[in-house]
C-alpha positions in Angstrom: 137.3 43.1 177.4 137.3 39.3 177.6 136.0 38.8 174.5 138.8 41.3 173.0 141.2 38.8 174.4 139.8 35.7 173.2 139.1 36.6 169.6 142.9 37.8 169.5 144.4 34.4 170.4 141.7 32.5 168.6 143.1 34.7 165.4 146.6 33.5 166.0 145.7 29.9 166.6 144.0 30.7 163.0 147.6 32.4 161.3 149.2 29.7 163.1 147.1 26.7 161.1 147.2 28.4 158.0 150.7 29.4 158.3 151.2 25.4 158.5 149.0 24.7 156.0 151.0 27.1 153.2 154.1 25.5 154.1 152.6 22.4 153.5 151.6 23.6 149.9 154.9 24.8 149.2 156.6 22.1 149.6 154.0 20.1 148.4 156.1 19.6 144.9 154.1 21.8 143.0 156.3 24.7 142.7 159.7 25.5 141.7 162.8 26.1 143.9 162.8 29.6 143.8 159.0 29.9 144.0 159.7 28.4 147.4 161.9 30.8 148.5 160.6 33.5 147.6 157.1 32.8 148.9 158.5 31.3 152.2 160.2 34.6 152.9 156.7 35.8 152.4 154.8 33.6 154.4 157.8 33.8 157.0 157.3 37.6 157.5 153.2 37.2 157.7 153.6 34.6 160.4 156.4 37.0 162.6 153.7 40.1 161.7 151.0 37.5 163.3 153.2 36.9 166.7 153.9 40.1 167.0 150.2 41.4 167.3 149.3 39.0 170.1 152.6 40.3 172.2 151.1 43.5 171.5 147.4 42.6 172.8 149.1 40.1 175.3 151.2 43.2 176.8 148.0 45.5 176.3 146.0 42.7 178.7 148.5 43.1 181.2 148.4 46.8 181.3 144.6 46.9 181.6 144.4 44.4 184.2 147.3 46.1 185.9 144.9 49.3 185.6 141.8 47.6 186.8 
């Protein structure tokens, strides 16, 4: 179960740097306005889809530990 744990946060420490990382890119100069937008909304709506999981496997923990 531990391990469950761990690889779940270590995959949102990984959206988190990426999710950086793509902003960075997009506002790098290298595309247009509405390029930005539109793939910010994106990349806005992966990142909320990534934090939502872990309060999901973070309120699954606490129910099996709860249970144990």
């Amino acid at each position: 179960p531990t391990k469950y744990w761990s690889e779940t946060n270590r995959l949102e420490n990984e959206g988190d740097n990426n999710h950086r990382r793509i902003l960075a890119k997009l506002f790098s100069g290298e595309y247009d306005a509405m390029e930005v937008l539109k793939l910010k909304d994106i990349v806005e709506s992966l990142e909320d889809a990534i934090d939502a999981f872990e309060k999901v496997a973070n309120t699954v923990e606490q129910i099996a530990v709860k249970e144990s």
